[in-house]
BATI-196475 format. One record per residue: residue in three letters; x, y, z of N, C-alpha, C in turn; residue number from 1. Coordinates in nm, 3 decimals. Example, Ala and Ser with C-alpha at 12.3 -4.5 7.8 and 13.67 -1.06 7.14 Angstrom:
! residues 2
 residu     nxx     nyy     nzz    caxx    cayy    cazz     cxx     cyy     czz num
    ALA   1.319  -0.569   0.780   1.230  -0.450   0.780   1.320  -0.330   0.780   1
    SER   1.285  -0.225   0.708   1.367  -0.106   0.714   1.290   0.003   0.787   2
END
This chain:
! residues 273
 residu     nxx     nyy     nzz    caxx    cayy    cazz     cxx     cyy     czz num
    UNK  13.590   9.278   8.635  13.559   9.420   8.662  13.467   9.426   8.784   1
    UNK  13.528   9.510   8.904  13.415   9.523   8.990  13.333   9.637   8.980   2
    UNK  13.248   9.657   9.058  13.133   9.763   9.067  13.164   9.886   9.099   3
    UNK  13.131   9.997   9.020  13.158  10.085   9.068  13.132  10.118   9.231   4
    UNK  13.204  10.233   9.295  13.188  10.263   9.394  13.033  10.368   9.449   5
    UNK  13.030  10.362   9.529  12.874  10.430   9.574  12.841  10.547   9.550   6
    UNK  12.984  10.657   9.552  12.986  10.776   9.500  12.991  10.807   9.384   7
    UNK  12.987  10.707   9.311  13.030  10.670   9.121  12.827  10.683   9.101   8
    UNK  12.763  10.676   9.181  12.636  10.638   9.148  12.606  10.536   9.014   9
    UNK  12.629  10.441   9.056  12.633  10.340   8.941  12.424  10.298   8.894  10
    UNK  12.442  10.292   8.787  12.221  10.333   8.697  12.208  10.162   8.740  11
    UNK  12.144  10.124   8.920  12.074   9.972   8.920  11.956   9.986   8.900  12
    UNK  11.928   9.882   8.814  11.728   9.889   8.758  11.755   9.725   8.758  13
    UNK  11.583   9.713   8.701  11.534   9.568   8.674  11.502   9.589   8.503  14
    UNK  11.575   9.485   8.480  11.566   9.421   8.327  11.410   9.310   8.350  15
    UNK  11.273   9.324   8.285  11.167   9.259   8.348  11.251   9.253   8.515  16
    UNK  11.243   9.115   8.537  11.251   9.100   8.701  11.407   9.029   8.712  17
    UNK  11.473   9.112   8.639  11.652   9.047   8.709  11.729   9.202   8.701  18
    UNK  11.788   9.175   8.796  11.869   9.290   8.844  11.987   9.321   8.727  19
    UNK  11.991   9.465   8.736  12.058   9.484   8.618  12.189   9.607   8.733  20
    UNK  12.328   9.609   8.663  12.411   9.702   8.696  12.436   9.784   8.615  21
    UNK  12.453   9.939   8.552  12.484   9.940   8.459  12.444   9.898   8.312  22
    UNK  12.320   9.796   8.310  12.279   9.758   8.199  12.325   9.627   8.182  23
    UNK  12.398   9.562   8.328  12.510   9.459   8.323  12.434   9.383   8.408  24
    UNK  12.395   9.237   8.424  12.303   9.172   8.490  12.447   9.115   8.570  25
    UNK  12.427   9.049   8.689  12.507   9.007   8.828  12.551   8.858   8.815  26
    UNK  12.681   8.792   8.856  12.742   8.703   8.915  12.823   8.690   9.014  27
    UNK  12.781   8.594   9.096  12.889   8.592   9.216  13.009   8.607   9.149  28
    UNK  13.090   8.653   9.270  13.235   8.621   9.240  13.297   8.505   9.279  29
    UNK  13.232   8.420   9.312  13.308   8.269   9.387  13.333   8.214   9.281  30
    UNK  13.305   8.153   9.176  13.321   8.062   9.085  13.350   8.160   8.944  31
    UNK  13.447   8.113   8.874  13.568   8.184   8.727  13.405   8.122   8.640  32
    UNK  13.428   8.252   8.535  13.354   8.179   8.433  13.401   8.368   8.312  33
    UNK  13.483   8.298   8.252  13.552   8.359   8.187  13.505   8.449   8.034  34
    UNK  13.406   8.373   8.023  13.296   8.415   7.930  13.226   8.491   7.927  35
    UNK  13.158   8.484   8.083  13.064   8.571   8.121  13.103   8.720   8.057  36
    UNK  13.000   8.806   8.033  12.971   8.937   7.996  12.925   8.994   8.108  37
    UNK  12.873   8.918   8.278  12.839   8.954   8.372  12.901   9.013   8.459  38
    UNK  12.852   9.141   8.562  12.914   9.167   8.618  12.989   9.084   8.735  39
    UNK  13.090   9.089   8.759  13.084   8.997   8.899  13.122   9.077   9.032  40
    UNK  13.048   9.045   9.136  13.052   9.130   9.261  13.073   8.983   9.370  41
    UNK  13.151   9.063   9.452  13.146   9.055   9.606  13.012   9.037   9.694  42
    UNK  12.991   8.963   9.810  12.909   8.955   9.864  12.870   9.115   9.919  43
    UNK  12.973   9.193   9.980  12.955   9.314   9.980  12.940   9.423   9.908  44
    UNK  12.981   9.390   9.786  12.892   9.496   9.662  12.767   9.481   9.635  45
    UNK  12.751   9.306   9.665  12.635   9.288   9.616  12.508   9.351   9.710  46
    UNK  12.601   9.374   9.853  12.465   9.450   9.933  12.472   9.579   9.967  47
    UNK  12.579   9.657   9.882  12.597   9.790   9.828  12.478   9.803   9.739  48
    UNK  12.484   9.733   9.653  12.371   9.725   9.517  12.215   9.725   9.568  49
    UNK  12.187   9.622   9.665  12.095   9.599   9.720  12.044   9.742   9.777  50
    UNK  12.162   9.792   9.856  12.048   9.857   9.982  12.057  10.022   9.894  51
    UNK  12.126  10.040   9.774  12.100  10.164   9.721  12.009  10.137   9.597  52
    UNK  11.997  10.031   9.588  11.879   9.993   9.459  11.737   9.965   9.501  53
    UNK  11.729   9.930   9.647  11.590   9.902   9.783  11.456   9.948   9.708  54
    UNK  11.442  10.076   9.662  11.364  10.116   9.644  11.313  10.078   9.510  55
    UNK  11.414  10.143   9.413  11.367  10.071   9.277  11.320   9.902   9.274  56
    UNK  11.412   9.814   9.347  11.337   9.669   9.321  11.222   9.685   9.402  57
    UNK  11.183   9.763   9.503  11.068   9.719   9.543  10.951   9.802   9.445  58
    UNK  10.956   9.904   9.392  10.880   9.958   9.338  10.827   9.856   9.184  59
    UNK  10.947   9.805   9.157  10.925   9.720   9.078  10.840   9.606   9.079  60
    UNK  10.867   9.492   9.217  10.750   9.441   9.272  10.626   9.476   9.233  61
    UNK  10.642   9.557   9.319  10.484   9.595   9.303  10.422   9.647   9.158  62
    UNK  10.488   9.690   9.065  10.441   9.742   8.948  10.451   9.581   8.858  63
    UNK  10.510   9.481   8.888  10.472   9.377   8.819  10.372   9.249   8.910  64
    UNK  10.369   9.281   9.030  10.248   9.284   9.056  10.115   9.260   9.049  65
    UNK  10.107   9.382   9.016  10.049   9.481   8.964   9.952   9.430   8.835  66
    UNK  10.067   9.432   8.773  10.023   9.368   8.597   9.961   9.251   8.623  67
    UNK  10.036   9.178   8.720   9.974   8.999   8.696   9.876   9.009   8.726  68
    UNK   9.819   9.082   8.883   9.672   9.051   8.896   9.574   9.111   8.786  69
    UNK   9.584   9.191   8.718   9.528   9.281   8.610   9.520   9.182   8.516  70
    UNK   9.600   9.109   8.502   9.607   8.950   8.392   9.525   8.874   8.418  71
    UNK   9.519   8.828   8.548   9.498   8.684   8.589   9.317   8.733   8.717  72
    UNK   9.211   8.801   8.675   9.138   8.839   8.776   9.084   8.774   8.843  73
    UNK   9.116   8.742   8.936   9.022   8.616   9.054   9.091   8.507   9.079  74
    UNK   9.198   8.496   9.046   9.327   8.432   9.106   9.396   8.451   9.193  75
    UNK   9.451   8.379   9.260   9.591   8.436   9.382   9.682   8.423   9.290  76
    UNK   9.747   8.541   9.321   9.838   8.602   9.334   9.951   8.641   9.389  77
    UNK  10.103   8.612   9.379  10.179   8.585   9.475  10.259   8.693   9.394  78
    UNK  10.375   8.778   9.473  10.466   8.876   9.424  10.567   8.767   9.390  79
    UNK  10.659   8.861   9.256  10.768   8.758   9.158  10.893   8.805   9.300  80
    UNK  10.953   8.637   9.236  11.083   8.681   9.308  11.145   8.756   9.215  81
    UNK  11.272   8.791   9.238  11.393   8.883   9.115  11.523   8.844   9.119  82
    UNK  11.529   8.780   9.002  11.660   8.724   9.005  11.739   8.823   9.032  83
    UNK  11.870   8.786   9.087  11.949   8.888   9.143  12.087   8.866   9.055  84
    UNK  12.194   8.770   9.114  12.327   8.717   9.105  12.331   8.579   9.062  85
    UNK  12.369   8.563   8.912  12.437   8.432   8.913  12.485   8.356   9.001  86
    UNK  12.485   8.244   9.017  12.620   8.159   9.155  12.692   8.050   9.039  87
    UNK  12.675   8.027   8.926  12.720   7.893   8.911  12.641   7.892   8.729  88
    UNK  12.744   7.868   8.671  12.682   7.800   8.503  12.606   7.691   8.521  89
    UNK  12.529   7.626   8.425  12.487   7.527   8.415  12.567   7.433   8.441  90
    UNK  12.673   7.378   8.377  12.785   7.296   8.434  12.831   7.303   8.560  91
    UNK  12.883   7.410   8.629  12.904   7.427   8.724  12.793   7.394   8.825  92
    UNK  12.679   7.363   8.817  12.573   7.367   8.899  12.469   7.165   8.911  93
    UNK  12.508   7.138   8.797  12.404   7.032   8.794  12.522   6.901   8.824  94
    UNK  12.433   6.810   8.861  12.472   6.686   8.961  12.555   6.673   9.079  95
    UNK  12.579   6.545   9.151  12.646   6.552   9.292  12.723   6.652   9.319  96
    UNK  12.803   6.640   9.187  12.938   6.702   9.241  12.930   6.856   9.208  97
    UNK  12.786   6.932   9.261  12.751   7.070   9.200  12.870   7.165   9.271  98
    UNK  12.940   7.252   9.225  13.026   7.361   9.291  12.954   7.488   9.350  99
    UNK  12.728   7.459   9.367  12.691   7.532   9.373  12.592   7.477   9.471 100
    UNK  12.563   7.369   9.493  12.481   7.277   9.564  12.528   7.198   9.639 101
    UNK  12.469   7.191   9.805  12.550   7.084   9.873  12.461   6.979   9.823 102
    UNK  12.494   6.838   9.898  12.389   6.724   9.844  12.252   6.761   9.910 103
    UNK  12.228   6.822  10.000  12.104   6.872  10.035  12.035   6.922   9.920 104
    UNK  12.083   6.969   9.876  12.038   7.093   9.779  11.969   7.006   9.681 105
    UNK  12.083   6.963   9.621  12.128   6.845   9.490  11.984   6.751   9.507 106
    UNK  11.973   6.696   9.636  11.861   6.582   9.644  11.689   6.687   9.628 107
    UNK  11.710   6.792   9.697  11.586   6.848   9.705  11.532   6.886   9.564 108
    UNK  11.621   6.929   9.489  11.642   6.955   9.345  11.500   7.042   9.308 109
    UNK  11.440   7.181   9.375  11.395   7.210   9.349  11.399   7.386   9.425 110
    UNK  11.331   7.466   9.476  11.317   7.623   9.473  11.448   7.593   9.644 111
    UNK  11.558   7.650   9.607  11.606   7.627   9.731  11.566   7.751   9.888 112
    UNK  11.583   7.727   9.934  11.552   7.793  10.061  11.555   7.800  10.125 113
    UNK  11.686   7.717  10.198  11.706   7.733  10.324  11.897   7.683  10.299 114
    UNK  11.978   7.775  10.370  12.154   7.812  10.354  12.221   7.713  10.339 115
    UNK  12.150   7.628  10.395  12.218   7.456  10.417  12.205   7.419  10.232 116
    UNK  12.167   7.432  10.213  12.140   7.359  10.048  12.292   7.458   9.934 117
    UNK  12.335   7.538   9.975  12.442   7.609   9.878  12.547   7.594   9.949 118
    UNK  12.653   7.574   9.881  12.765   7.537   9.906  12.836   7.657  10.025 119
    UNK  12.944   7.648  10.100  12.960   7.755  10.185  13.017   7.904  10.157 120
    UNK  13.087   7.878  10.033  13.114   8.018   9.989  13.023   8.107   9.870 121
    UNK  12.894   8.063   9.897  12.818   8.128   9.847  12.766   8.192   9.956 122
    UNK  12.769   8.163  10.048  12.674   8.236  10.186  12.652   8.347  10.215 123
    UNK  12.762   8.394  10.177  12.779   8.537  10.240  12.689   8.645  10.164 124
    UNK  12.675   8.572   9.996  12.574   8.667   9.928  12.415   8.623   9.935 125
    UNK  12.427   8.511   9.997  12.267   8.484  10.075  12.246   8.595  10.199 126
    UNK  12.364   8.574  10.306  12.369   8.711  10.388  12.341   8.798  10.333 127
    UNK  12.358   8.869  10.228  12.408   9.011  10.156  12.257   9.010  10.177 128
    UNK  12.184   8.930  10.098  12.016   8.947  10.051  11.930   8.985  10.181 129
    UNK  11.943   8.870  10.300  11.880   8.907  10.400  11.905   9.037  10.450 130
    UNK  12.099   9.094  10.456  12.104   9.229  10.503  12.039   9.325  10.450 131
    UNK  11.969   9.331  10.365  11.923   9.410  10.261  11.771   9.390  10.295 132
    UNK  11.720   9.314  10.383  11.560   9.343  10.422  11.495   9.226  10.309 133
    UNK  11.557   9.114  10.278  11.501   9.038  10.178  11.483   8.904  10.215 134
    UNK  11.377   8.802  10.171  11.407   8.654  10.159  11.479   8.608  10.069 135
    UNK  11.609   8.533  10.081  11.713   8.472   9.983  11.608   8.369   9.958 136
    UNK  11.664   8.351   9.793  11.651   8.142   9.710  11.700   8.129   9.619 137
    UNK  11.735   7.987   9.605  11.830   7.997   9.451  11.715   7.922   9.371 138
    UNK  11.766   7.971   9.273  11.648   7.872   9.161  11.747   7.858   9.030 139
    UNK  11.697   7.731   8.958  11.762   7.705   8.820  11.693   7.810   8.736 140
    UNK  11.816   7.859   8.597  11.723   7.901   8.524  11.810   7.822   8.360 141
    UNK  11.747   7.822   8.256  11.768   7.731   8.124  11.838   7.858   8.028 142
    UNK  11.922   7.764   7.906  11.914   7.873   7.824  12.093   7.884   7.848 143
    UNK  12.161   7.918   7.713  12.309   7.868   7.702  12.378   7.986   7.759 144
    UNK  12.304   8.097   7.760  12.349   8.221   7.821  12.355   8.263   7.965 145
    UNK  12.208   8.230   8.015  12.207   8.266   8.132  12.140   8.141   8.264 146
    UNK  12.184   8.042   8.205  12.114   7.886   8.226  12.238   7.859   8.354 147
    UNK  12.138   7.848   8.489  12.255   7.787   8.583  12.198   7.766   8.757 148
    UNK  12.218   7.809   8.806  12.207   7.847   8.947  12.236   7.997   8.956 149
    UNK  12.052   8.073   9.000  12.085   8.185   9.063  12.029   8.229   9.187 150
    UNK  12.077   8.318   9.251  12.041   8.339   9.340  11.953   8.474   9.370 151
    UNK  11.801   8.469   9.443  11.689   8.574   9.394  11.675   8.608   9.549 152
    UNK  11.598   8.738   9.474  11.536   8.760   9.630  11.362   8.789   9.652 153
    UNK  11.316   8.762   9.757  11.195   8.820   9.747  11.142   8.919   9.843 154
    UNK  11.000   8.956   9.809  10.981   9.131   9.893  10.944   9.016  10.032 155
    UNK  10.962   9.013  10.191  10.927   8.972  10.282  10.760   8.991  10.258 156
    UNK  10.695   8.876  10.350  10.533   8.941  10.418  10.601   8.952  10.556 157
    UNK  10.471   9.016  10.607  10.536   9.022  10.771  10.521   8.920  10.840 158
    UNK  10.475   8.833  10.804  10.493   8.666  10.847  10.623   8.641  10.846 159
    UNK  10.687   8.624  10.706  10.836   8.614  10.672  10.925   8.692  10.814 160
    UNK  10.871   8.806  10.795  10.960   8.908  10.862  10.945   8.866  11.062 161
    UNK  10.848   8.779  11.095  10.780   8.750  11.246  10.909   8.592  11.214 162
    UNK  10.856   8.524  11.122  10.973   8.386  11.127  11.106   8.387  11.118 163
    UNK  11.145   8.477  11.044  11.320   8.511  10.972  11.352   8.592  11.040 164
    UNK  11.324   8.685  11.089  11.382   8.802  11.161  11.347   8.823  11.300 165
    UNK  11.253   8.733  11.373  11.228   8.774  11.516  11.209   8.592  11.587 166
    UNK  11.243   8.528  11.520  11.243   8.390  11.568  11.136   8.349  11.603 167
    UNK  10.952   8.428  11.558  10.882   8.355  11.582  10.810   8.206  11.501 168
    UNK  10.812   8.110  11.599  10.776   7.983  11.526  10.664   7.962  11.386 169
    UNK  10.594   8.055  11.408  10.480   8.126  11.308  10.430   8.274  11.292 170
    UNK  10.393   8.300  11.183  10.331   8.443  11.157  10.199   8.368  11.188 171
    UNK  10.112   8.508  11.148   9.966   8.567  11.162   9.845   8.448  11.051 172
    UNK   9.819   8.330  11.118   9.749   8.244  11.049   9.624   8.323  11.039 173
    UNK   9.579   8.291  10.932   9.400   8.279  10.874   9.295   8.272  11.003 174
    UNK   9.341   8.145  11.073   9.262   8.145  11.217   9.289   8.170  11.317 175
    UNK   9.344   8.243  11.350   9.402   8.394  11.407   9.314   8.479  11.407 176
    UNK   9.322   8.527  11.276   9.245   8.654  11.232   9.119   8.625  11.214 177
    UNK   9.047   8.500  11.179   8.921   8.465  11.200   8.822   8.478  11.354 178
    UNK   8.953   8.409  11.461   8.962   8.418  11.583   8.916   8.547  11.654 179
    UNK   8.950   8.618  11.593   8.943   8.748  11.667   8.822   8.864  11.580 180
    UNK   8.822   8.835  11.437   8.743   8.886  11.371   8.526   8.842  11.434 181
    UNK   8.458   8.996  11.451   8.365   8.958  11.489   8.286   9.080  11.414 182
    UNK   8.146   9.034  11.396   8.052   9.121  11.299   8.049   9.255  11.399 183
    UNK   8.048   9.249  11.585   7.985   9.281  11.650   8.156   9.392  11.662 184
    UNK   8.202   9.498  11.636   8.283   9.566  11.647   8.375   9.605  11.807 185
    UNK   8.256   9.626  11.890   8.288   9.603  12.028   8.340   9.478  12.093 186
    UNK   8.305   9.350  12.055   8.386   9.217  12.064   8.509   9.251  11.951 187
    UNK   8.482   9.262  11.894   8.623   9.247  11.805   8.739   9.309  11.880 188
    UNK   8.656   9.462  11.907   8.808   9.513  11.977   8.870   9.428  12.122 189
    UNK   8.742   9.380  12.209   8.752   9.303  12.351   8.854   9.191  12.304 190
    UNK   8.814   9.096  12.146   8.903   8.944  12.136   9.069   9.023  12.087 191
    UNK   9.094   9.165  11.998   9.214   9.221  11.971   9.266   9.259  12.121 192
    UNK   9.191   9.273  12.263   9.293   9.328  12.334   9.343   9.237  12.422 193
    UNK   9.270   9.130  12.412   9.234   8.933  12.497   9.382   8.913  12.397 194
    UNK   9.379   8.914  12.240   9.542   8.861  12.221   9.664   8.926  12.290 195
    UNK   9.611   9.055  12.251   9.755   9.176  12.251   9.803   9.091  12.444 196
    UNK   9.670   9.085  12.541   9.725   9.055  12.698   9.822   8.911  12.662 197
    UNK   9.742   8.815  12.636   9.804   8.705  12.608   9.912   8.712  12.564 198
    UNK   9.953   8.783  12.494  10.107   8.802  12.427  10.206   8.900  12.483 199
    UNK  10.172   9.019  12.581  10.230   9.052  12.622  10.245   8.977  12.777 200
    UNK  10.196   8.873  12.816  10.217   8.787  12.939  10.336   8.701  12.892 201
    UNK  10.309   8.636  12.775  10.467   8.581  12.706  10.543   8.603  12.678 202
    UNK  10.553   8.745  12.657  10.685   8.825  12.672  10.773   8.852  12.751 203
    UNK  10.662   8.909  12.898  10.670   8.954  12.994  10.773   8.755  13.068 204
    UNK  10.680   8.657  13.057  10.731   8.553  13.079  10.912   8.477  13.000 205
    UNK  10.928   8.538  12.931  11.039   8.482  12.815  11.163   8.544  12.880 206
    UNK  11.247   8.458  12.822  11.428   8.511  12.868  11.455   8.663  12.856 207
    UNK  11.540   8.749  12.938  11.502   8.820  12.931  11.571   8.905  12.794 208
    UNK  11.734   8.799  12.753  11.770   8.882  12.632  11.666   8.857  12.500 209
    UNK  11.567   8.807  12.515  11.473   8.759  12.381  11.361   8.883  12.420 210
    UNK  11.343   8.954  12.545  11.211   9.051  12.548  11.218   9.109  12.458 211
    UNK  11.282   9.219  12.390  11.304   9.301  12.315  11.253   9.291  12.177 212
    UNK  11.314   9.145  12.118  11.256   9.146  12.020  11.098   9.039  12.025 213
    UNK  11.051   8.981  12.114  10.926   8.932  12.149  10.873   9.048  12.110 214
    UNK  10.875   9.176  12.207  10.793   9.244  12.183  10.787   9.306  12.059 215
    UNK  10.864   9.323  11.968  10.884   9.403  11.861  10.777   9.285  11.773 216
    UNK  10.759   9.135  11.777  10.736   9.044  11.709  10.596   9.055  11.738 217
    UNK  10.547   9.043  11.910  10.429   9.075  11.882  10.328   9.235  11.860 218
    UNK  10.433   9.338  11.869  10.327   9.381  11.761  10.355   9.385  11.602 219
    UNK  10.442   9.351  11.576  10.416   9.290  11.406  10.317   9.194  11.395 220
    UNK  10.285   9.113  11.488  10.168   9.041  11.488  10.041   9.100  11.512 221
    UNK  10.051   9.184  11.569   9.912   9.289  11.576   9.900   9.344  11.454 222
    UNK   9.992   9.433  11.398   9.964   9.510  11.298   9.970   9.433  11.130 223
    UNK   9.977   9.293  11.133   9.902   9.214  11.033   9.783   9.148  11.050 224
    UNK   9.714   9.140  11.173   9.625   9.132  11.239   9.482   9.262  11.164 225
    UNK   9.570   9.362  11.244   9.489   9.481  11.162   9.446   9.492  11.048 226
    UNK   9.616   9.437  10.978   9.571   9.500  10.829   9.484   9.423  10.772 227
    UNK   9.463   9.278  10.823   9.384   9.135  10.764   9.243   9.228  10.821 228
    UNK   9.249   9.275  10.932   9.083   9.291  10.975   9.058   9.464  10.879 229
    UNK   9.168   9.543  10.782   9.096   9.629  10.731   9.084   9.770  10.817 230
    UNK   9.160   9.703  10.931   9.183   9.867  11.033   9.328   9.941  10.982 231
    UNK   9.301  10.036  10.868   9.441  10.046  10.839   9.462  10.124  10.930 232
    UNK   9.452  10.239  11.006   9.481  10.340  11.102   9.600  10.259  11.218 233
    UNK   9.472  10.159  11.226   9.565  10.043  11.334   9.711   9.992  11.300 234
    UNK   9.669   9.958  11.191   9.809   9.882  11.125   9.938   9.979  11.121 235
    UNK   9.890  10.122  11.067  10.011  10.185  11.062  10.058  10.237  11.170 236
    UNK   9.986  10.258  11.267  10.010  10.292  11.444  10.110  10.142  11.505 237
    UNK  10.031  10.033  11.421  10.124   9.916  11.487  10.273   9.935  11.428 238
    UNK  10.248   9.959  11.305  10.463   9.930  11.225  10.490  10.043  11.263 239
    UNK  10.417  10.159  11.249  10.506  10.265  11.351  10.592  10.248  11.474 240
    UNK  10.525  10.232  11.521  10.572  10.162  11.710  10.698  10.019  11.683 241
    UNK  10.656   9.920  11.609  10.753   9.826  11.560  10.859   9.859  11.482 242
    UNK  10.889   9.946  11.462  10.989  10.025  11.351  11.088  10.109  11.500 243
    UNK  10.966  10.212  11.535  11.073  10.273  11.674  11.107  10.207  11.747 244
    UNK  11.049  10.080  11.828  11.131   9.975  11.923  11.265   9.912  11.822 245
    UNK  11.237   9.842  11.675  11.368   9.863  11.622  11.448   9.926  11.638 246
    UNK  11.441  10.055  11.575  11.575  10.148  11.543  11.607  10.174  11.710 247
    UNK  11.527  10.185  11.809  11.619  10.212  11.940  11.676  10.084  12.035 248
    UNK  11.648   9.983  11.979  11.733   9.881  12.030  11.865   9.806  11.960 249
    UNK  12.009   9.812  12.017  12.083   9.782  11.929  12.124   9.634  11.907 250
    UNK  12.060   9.567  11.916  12.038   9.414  11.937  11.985   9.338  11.822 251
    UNK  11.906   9.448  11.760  11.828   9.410  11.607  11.919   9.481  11.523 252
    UNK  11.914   9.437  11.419  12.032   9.436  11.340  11.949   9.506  11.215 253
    UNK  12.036   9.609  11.093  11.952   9.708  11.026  11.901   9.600  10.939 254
    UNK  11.981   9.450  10.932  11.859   9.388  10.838  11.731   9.340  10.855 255
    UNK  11.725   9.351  10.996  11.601   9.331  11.036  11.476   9.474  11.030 256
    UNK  11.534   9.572  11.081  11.445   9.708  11.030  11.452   9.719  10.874 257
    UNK  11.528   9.678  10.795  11.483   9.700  10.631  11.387   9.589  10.601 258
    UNK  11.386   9.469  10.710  11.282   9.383  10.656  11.128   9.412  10.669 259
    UNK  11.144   9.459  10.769  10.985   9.549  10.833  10.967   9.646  10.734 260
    UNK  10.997   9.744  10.685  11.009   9.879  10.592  10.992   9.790  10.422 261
    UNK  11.081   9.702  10.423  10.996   9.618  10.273  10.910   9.544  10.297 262
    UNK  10.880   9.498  10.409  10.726   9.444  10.415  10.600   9.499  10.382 263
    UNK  10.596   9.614  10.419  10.499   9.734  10.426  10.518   9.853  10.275 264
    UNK  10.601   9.801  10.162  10.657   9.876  10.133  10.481   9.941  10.020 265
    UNK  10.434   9.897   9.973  10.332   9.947   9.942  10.225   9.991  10.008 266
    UNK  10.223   9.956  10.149  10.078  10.050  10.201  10.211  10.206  10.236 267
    UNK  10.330  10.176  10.248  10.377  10.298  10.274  10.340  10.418  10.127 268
    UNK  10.317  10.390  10.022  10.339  10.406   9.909  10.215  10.483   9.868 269
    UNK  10.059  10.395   9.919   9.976  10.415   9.905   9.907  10.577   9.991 270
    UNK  10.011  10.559  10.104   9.983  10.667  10.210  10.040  10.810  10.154 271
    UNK  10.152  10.760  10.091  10.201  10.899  10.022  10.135  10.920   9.904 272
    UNK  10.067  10.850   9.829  10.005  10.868   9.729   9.856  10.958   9.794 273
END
């Protein structure tokens, strides 16, 4: 059975943190498993699902979140991934000869994360995830029901979103923001405008089909910059501006503007609140 159509408005929520259709939790469609009670989708339903469900999984994020730090006080804290889509049963998934794992995968035998590790006709619903403004990974999960290889997604940081989506070699390190952070407010702003030159000289210096998104990259690098130094005014003046150089260049692709927009998706949240 496939997914309803978009005008069908089909009810996607999160069951705790796995994607639900219908009340119907997700499997690829690459691999038969005849048993299943799961839905099975297309790489392109599956980012039908994604980009009309965007909001609810991210709201979700954050509301479990939410809970953990409320659990755990004075701990780090990292946002859950969400399981998304089955790829593979337990059988289907474990040793050499996985129908879900290349031997990359197979040897690393642990949080996968990078395309090379899943076999090739799973790809396209790793695509699906990124089109959708997300970090893809597969992870094992146990259990005779739902025990196998699945494939999750997580909310981007704008680090994620500076490495995965704009080809920079690194996001916004700790000493970075230390770098530039000063008690004395008037230096602070002098060492924030000493980077912003420096980076727009490397832009200005770089190939010229890469300017476009350089620049879009470094001010995503400014405006995590900000938000680390607590200037929110700044920060949202920065993804503002990084959002409009997006949408008016057609070179960046909409999975890259949904990755920026779920990066931010709670200070956006907080502002409307």
């Amino acid at each position: 059975m496939s997914i309803k159509s978009a005008n069908e408005n089909p009810d996607i929520a999160l069951r705790s943190n796995w994607v639900t259709v219908d009340n119907r939790m997700l499997r690829a469609d690459v691999l038969k498993d005849t048993s299943s009670e799961k839905l099975a989708v297309s790489s392109d339903e599956l980012l039908n699902i994604l980009v009309l469900g965007r909001l609810t999984i991210l709201q979700a994020v954050e509301e479990l979140y939410a809970q953990t730090v409320l659990k755990n006080p004075g701990t780090m804290v990292t946002r859950p991934s969400i399981w998304t889509a089955q790829l593979g049963t337990t059988a289907q998934t474990e040793g050499r000869n996985s129908k879900v794992l290349t031997e990359e995968g197979y040897v690393n035998g642990g949080v996968t994360t990078t395309l090379e590790e899943i076999q090739p006709g799973f790809r396209p619903h790793w695509h699906a995830i990124r089109h959708a403004g997300f970090v893809p990974e597969v992870r094992q999960a146990s259990g005779k029901r739902d025990g196998g290889a699945w494939l999750l997604l997580r909310k981007p940081s704008l680090d994620d979103v500076l490495r995965q989506w704009f080809g920079e070699n690194k996001g916004v390190t700790a000493s970075v923001v230390e770098r530039i952070k000063d008690k004395d407010k008037a230096e602070e702003r002098k060492n924030l405008l000493d980077y912003r030159t420096i980076g727009e000289r490397r832009v200005d210096q770089g190939p010229d089909h890469r300017r476009s998104r350089a620049q879009i990259g470094l001010i995503i690098s400014m405006a995590a910059i900000k938000s680390a130094l607590g200037d929110r005014t700044g920060f949202e003046e920065e993804i503002g501006d990084a959002l409009t150089y997006a949408d008016n260049d057609p070179s960046v692709d909409v999975g890259a503007v949904r990755a920026i927009e779920n990066s931010v998706y709670e200070f956006a949240q907080h502002r409307e609140g």
